[in-house]
PDB file of N, H, CA, C and O in Angstrom:
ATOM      1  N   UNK A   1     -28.985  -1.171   8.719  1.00  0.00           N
ATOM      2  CA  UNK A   1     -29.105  -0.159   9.737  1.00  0.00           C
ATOM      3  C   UNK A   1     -30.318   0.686   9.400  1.00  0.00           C
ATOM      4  O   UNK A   1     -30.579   1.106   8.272  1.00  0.00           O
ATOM      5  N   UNK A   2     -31.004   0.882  10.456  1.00  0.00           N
ATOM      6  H   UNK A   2     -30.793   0.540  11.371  1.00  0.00           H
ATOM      7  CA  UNK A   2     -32.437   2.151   9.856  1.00  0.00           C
ATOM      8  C   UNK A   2     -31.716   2.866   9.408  1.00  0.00           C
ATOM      9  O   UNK A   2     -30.491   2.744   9.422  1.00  0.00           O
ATOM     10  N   UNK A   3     -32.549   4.033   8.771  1.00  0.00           N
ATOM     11  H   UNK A   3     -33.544   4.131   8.760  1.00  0.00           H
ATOM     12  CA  UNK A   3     -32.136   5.149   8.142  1.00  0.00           C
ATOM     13  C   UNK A   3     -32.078   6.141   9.181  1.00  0.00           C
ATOM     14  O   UNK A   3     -31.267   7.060   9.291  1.00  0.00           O
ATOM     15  N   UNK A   4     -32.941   5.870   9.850  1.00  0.00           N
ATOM     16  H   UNK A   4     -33.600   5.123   9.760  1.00  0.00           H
ATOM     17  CA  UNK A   4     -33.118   7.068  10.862  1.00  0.00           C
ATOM     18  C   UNK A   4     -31.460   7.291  11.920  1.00  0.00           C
ATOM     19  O   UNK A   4     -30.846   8.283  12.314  1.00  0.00           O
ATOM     20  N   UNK A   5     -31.292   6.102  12.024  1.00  0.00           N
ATOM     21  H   UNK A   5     -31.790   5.296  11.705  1.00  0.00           H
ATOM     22  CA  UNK A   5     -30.275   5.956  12.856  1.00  0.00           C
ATOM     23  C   UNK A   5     -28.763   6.599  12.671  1.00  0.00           C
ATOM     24  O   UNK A   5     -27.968   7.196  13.397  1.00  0.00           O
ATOM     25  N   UNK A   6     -28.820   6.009  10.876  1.00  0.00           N
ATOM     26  H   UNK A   6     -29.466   5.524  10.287  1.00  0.00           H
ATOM     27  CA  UNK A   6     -27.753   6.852  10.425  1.00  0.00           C
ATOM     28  C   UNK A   6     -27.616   8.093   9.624  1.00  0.00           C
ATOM     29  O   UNK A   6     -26.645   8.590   9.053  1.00  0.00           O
ATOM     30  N   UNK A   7     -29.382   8.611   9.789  1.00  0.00           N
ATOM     31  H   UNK A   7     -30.171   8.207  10.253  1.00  0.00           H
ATOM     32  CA  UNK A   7     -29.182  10.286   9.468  1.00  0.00           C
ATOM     33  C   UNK A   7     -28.370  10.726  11.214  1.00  0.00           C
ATOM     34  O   UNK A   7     -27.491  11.559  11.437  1.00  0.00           O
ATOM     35  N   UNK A   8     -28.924  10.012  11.966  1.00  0.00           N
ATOM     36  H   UNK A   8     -29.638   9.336  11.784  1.00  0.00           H
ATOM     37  CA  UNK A   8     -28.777  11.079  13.058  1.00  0.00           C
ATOM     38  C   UNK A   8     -27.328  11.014  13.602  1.00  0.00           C
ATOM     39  O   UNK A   8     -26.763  11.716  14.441  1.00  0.00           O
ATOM     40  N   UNK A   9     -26.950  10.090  12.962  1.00  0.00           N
ATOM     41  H   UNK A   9     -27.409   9.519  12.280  1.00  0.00           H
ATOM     42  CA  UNK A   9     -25.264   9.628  13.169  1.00  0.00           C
ATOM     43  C   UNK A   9     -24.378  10.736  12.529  1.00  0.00           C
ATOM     44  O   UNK A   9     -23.416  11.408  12.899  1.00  0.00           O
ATOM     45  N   UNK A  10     -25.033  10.640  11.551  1.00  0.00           N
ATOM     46  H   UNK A  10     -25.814  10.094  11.250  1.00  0.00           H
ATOM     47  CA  UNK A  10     -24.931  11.822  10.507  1.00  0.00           C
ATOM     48  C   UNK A  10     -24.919  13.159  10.727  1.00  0.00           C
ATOM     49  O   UNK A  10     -24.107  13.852  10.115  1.00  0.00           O
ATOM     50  N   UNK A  11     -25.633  13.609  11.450  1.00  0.00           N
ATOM     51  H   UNK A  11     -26.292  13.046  11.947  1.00  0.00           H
ATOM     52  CA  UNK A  11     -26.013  14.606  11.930  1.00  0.00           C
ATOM     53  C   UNK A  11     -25.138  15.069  12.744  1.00  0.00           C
ATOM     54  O   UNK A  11     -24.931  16.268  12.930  1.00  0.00           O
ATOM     55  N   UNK A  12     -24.483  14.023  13.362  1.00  0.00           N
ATOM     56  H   UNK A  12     -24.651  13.049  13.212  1.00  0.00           H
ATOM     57  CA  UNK A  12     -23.861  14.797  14.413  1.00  0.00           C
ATOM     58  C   UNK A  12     -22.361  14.501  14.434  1.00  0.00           C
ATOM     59  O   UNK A  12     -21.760  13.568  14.967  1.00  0.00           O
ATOM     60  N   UNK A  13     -21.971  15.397  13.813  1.00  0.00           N
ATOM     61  H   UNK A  13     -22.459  16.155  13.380  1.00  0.00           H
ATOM     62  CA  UNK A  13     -20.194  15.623  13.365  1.00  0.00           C
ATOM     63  C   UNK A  13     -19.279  15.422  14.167  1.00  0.00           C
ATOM     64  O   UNK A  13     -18.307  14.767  13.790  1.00  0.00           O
ATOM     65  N   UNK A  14     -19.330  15.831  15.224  1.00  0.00           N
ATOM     66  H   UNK A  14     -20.120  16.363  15.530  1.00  0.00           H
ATOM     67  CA  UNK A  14     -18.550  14.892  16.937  1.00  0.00           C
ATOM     68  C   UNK A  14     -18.828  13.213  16.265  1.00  0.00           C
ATOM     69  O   UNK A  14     -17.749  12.718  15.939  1.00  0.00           O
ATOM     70  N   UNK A  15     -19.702  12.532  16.076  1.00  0.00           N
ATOM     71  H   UNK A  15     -20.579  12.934  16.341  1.00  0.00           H
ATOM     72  CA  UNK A  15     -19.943  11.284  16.590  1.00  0.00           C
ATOM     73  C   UNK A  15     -19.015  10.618  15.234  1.00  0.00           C
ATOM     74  O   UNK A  15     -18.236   9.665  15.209  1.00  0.00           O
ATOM     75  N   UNK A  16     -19.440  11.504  14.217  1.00  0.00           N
ATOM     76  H   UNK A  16     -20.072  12.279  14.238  1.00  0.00           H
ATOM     77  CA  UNK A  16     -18.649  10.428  13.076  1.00  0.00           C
ATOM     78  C   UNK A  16     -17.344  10.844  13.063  1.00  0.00           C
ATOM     79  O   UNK A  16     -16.775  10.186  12.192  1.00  0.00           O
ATOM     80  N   UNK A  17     -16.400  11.787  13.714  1.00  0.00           N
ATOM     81  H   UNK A  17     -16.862  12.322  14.421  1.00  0.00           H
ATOM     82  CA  UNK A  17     -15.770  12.042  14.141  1.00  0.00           C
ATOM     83  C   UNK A  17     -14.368  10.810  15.171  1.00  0.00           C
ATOM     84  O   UNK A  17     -13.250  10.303  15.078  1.00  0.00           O
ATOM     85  N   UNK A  18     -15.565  10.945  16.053  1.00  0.00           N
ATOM     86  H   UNK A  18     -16.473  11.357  16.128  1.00  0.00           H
ATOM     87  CA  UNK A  18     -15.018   9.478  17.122  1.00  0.00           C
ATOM     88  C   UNK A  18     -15.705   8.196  16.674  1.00  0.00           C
ATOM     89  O   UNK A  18     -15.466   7.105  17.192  1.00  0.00           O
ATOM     90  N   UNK A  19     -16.512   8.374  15.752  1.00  0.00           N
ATOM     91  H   UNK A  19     -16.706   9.260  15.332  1.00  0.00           H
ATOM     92  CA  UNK A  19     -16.260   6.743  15.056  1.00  0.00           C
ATOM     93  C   UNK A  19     -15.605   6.443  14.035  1.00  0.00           C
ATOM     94  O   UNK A  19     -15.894   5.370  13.507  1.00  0.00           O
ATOM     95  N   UNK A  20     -14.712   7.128  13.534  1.00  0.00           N
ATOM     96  H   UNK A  20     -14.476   8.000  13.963  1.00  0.00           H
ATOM     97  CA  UNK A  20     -13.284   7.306  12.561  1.00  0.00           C
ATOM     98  C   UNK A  20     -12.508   6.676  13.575  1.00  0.00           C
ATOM     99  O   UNK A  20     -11.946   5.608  13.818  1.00  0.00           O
ATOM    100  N   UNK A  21     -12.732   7.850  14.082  1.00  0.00           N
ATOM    101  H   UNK A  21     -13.188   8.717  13.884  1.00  0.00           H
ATOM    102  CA  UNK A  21     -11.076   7.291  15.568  1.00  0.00           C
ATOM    103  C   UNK A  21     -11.218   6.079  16.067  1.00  0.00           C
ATOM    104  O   UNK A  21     -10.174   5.459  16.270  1.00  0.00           O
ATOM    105  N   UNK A  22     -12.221   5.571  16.321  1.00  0.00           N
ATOM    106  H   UNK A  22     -13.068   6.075  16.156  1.00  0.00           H
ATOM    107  CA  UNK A  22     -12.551   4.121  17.007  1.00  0.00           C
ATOM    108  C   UNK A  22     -12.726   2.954  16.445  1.00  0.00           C
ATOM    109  O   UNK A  22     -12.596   1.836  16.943  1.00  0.00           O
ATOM    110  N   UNK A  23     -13.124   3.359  15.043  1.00  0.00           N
ATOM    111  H   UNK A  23     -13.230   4.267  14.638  1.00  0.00           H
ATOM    112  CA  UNK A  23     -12.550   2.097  13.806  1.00  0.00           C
ATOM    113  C   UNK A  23     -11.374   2.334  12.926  1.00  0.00           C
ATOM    114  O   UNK A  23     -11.010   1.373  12.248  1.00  0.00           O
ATOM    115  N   UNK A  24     -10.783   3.346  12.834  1.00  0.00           N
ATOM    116  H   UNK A  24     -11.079   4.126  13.384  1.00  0.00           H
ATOM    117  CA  UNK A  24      -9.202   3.541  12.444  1.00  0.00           C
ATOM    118  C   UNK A  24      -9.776   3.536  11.482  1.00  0.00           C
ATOM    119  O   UNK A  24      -9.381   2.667  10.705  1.00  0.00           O
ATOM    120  N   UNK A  25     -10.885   4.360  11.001  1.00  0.00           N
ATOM    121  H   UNK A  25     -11.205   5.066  11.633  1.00  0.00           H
ATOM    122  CA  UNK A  25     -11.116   4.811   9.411  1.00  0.00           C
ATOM    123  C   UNK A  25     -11.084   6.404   9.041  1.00  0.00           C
ATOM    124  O   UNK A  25     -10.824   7.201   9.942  1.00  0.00           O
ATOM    125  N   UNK A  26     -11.236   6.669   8.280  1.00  0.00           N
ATOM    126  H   UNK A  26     -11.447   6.021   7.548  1.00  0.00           H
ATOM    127  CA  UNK A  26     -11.515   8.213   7.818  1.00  0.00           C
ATOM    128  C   UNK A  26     -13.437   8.611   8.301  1.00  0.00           C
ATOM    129  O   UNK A  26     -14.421   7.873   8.251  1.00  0.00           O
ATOM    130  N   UNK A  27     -13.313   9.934   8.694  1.00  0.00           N
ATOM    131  H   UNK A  27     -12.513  10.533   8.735  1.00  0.00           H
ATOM    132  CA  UNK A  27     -14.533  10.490   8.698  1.00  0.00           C
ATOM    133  C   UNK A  27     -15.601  10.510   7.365  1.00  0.00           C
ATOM    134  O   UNK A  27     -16.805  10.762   7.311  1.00  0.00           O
ATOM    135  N   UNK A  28     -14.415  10.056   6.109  1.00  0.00           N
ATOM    136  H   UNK A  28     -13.437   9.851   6.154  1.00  0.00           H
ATOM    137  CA  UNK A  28     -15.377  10.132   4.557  1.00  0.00           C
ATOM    138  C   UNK A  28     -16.039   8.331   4.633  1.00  0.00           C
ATOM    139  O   UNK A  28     -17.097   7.850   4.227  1.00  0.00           O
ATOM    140  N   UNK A  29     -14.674   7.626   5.449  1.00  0.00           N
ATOM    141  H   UNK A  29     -13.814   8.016   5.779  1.00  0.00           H
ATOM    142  CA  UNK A  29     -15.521   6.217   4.876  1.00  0.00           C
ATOM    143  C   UNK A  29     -16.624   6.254   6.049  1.00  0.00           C
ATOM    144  O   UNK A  29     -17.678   5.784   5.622  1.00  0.00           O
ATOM    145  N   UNK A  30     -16.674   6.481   6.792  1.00  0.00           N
ATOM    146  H   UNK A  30     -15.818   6.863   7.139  1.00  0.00           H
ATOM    147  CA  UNK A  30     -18.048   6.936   7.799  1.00  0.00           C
ATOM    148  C   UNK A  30     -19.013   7.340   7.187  1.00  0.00           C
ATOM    149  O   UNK A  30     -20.168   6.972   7.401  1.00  0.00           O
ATOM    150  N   UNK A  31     -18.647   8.184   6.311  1.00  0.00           N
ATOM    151  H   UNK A  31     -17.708   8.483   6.137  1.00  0.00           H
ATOM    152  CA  UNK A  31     -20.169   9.143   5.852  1.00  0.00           C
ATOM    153  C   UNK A  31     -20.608   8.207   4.587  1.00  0.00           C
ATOM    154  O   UNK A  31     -21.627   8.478   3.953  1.00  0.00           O
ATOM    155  N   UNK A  32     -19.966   7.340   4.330  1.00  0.00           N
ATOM    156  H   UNK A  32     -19.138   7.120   4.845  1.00  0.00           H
ATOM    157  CA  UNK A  32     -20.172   6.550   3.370  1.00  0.00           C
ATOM    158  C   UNK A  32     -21.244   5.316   3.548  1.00  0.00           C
ATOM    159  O   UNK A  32     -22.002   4.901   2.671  1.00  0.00           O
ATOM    160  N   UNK A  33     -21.120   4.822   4.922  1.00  0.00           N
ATOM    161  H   UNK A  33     -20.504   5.160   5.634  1.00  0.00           H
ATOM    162  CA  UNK A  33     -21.605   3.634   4.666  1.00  0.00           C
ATOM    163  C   UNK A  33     -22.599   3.744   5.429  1.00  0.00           C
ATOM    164  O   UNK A  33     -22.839   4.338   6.481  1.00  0.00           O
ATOM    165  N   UNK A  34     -23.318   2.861   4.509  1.00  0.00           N
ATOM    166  H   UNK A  34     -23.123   2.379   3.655  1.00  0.00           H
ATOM    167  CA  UNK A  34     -24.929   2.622   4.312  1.00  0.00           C
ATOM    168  C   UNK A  34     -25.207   2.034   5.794  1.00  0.00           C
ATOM    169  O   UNK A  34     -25.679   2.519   6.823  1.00  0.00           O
ATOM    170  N   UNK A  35     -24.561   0.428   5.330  1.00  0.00           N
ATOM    171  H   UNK A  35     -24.178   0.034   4.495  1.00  0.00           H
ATOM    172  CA  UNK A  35     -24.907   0.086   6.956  1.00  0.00           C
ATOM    173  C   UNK A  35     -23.387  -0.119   7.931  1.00  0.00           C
ATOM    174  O   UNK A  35     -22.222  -0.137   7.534  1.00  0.00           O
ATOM    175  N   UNK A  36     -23.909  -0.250   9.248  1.00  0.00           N
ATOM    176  H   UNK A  36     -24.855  -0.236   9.570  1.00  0.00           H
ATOM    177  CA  UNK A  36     -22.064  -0.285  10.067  1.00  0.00           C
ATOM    178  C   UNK A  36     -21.460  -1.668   9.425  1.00  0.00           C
ATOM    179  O   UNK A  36     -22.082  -2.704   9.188  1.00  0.00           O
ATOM    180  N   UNK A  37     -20.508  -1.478   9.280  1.00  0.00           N
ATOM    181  H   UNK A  37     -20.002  -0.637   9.473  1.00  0.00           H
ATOM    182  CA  UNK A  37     -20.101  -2.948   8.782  1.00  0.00           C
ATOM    183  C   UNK A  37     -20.057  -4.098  10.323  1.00  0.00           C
ATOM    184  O   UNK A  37     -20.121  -3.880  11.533  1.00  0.00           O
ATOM    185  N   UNK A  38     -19.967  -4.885   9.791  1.00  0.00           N
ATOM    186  H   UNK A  38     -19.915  -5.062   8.808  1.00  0.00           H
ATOM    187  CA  UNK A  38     -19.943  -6.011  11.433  1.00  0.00           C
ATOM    188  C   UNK A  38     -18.715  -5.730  12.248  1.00  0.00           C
ATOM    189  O   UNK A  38     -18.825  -5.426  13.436  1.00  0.00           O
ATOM    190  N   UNK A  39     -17.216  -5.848  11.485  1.00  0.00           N
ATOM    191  H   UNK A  39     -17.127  -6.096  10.520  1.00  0.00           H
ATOM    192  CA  UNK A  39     -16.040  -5.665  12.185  1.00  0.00           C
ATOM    193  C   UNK A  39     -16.256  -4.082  12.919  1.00  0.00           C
ATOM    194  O   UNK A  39     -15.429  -3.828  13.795  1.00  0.00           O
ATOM    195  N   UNK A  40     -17.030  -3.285  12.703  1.00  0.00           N
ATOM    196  H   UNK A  40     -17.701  -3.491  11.992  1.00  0.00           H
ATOM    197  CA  UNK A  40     -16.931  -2.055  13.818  1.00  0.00           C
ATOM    198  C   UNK A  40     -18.510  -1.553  14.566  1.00  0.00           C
ATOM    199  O   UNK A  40     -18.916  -0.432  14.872  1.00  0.00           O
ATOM    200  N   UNK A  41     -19.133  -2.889  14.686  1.00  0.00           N
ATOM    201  H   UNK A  41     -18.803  -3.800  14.437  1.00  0.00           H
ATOM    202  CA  UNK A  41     -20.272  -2.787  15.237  1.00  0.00           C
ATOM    203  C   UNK A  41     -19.826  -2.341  16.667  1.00  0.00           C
ATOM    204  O   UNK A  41     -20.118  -1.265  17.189  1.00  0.00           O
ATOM    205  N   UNK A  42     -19.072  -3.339  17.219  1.00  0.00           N
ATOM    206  H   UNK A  42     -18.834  -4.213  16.795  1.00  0.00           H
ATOM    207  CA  UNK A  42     -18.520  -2.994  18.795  1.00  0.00           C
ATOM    208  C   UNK A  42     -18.255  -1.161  19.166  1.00  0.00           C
ATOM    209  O   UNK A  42     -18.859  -0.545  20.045  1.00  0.00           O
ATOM    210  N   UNK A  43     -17.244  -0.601  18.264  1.00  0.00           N
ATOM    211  H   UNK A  43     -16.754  -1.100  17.550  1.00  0.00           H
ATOM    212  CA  UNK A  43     -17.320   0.623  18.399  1.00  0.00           C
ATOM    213  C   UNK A  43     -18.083   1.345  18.061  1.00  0.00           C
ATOM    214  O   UNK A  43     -18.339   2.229  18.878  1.00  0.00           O
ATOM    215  N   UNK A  44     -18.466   1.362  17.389  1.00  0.00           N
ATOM    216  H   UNK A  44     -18.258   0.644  16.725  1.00  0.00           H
ATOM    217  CA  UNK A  44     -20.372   2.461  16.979  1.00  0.00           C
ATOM    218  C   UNK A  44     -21.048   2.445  17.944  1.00  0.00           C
ATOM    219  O   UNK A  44     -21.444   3.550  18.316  1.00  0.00           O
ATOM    220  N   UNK A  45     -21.444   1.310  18.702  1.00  0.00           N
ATOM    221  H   UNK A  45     -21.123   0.413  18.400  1.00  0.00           H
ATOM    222  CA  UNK A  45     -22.281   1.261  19.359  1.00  0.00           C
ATOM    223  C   UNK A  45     -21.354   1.772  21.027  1.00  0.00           C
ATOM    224  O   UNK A  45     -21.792   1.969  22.160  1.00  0.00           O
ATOM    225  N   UNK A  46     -20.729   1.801  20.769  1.00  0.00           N
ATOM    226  H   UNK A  46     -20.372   1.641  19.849  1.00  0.00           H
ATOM    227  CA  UNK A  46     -19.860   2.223  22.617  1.00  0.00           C
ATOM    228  C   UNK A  46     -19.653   3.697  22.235  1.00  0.00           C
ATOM    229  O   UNK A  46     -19.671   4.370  23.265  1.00  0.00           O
ATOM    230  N   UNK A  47     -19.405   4.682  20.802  1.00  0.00           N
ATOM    231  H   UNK A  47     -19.390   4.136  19.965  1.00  0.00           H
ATOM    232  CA  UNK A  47     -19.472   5.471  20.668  1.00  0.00           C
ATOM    233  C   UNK A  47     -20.747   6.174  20.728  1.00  0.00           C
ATOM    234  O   UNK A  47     -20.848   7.159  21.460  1.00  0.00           O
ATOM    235  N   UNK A  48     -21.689   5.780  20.058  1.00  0.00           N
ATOM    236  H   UNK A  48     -21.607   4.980  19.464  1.00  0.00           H
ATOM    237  CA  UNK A  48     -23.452   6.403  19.819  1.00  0.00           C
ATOM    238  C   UNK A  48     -24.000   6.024  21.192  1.00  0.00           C
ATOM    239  O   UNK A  48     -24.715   6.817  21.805  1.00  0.00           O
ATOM    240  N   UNK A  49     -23.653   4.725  21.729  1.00  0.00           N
ATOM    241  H   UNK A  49     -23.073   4.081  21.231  1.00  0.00           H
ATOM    242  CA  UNK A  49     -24.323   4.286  23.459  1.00  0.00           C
ATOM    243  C   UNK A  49     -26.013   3.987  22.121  1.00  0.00           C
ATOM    244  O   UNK A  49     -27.105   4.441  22.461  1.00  0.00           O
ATOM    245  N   UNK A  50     -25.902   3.440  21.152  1.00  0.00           N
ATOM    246  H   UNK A  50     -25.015   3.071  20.876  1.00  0.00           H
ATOM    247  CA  UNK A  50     -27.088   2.502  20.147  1.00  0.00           C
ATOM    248  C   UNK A  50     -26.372   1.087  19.893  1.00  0.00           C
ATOM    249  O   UNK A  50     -25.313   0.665  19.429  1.00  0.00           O
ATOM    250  N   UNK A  51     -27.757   0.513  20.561  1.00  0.00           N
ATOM    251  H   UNK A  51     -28.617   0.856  20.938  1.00  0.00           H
ATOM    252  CA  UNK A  51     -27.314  -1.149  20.971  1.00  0.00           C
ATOM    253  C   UNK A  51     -26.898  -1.979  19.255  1.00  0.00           C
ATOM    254  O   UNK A  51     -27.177  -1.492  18.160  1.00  0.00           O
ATOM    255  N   UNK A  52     -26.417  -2.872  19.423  1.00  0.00           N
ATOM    256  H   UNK A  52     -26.190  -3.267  20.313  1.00  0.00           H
ATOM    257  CA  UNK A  52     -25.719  -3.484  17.992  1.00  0.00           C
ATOM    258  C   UNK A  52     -26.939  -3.995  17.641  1.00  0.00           C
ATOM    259  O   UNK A  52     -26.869  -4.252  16.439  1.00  0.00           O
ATOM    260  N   UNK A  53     -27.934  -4.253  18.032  1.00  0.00           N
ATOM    261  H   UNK A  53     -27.992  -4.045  19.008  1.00  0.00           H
ATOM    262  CA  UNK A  53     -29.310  -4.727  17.633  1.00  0.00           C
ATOM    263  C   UNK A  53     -29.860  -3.512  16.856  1.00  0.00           C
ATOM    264  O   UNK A  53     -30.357  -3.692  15.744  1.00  0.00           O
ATOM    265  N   UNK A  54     -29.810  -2.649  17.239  1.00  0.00           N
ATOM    266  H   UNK A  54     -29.407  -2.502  18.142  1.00  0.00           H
ATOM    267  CA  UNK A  54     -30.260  -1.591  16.607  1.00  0.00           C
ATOM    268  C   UNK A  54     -29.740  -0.975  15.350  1.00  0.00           C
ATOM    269  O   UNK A  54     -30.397  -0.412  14.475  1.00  0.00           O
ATOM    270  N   UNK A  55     -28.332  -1.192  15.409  1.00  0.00           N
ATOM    271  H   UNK A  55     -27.797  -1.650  16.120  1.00  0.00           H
ATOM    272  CA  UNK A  55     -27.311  -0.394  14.051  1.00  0.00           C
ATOM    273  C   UNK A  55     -27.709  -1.614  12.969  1.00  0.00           C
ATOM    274  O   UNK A  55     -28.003  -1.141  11.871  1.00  0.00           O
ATOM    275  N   UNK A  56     -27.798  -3.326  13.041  1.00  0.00           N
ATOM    276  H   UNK A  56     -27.559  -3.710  13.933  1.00  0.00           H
ATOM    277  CA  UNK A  56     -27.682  -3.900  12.117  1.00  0.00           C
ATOM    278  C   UNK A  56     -28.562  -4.771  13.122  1.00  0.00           C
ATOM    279  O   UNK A  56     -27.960  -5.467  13.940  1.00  0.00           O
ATOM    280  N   UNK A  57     -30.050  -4.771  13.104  1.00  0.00           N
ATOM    281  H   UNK A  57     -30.539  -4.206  12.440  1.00  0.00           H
ATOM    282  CA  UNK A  57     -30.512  -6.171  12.985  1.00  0.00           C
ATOM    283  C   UNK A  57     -30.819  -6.635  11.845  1.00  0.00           C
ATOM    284  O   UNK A  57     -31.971  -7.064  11.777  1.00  0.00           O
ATOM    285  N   UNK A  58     -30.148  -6.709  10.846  1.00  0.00           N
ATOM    286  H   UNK A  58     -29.212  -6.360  10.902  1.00  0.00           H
ATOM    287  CA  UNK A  58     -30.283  -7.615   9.983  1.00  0.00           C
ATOM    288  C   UNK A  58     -29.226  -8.954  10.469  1.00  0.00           C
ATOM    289  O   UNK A  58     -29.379 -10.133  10.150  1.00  0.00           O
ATOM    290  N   UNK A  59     -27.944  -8.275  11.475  1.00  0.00           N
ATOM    291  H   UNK A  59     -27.820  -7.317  11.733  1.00  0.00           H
ATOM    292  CA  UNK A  59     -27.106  -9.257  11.484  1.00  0.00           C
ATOM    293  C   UNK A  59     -28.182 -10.249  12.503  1.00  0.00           C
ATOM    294  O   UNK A  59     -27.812 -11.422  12.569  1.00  0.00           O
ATOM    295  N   UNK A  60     -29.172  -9.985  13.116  1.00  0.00           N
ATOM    296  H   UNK A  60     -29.473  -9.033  13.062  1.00  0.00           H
ATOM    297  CA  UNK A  60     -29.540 -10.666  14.130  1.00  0.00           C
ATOM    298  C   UNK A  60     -30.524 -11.372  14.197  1.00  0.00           C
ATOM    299  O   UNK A  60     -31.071 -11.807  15.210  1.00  0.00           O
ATOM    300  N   UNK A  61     -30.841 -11.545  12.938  1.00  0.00           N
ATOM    301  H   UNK A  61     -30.396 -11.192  12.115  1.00  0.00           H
ATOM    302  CA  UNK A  61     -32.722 -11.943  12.701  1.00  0.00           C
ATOM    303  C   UNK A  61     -32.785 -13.028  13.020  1.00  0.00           C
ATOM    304  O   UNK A  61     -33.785 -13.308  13.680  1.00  0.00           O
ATOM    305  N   UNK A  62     -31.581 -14.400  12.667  1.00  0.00           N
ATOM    306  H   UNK A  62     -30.769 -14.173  12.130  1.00  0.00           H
ATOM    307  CA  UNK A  62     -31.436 -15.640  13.483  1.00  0.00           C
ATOM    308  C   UNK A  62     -31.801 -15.437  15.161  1.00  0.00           C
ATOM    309  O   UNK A  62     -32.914 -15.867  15.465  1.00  0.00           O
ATOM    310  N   UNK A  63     -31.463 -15.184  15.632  1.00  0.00           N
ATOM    311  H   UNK A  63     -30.558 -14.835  15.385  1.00  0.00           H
ATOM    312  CA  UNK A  63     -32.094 -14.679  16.969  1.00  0.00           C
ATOM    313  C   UNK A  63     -33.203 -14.564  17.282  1.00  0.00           C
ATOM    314  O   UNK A  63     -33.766 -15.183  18.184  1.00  0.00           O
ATOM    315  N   UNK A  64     -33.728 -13.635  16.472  1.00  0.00           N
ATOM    316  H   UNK A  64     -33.270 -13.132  15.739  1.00  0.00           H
ATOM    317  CA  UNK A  64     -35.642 -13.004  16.623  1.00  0.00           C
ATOM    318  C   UNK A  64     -36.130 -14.405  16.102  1.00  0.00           C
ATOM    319  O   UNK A  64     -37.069 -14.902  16.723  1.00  0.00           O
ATOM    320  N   UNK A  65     -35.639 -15.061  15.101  1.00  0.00           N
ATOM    321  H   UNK A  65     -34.876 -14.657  14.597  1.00  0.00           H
ATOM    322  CA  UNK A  65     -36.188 -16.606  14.689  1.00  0.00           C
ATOM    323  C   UNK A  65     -36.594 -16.975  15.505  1.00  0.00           C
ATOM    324  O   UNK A  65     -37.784 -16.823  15.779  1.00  0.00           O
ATOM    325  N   UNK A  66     -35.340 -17.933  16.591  1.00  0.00           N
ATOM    326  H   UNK A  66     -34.372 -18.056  16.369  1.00  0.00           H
ATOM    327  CA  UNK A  66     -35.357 -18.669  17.039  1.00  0.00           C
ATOM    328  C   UNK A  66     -36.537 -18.302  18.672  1.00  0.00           C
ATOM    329  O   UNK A  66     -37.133 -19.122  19.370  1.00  0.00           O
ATOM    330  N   UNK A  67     -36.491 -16.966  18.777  1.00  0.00           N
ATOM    331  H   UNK A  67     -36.007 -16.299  18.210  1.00  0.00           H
ATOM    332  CA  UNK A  67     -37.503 -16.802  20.080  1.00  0.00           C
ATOM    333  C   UNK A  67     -39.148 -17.179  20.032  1.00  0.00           C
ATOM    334  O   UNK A  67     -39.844 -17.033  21.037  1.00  0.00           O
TER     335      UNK A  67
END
């Protein structure tokens, strides 16, 4: 995940807030992780409205390959 992405995730205490609630984790394992893990890409990104390309293209680089 950029950094930028998850200072600003960070930043904003509502969001890690409802992305606890939306991956059924704690607000600490939120503030914890580095990058979104894959199993809660879907909700991060419906919470932040930041495309799953964006939170982890690392998961996606097969993709950018193949174009």
């Amino acid at each position: 995940m950029c950094t930028e992405i998850l200072s600003q995730i960070r930043s904003r205490r509502f969001a890690v807030k409802e992305i606890a609630a939306a991956c059924n984790v704690t607000t600490q394992a939120v503030s914890q992780w580095e990058k979104v893990p894959r199993k809660h890409l879907g909700p991060v990104s419906r919470v932040t409205g930041i495309d799953a390309h964006q939170l982890r293209p690392d998961l996606f680089s097969d993709e950018n390959k193949a174009a």
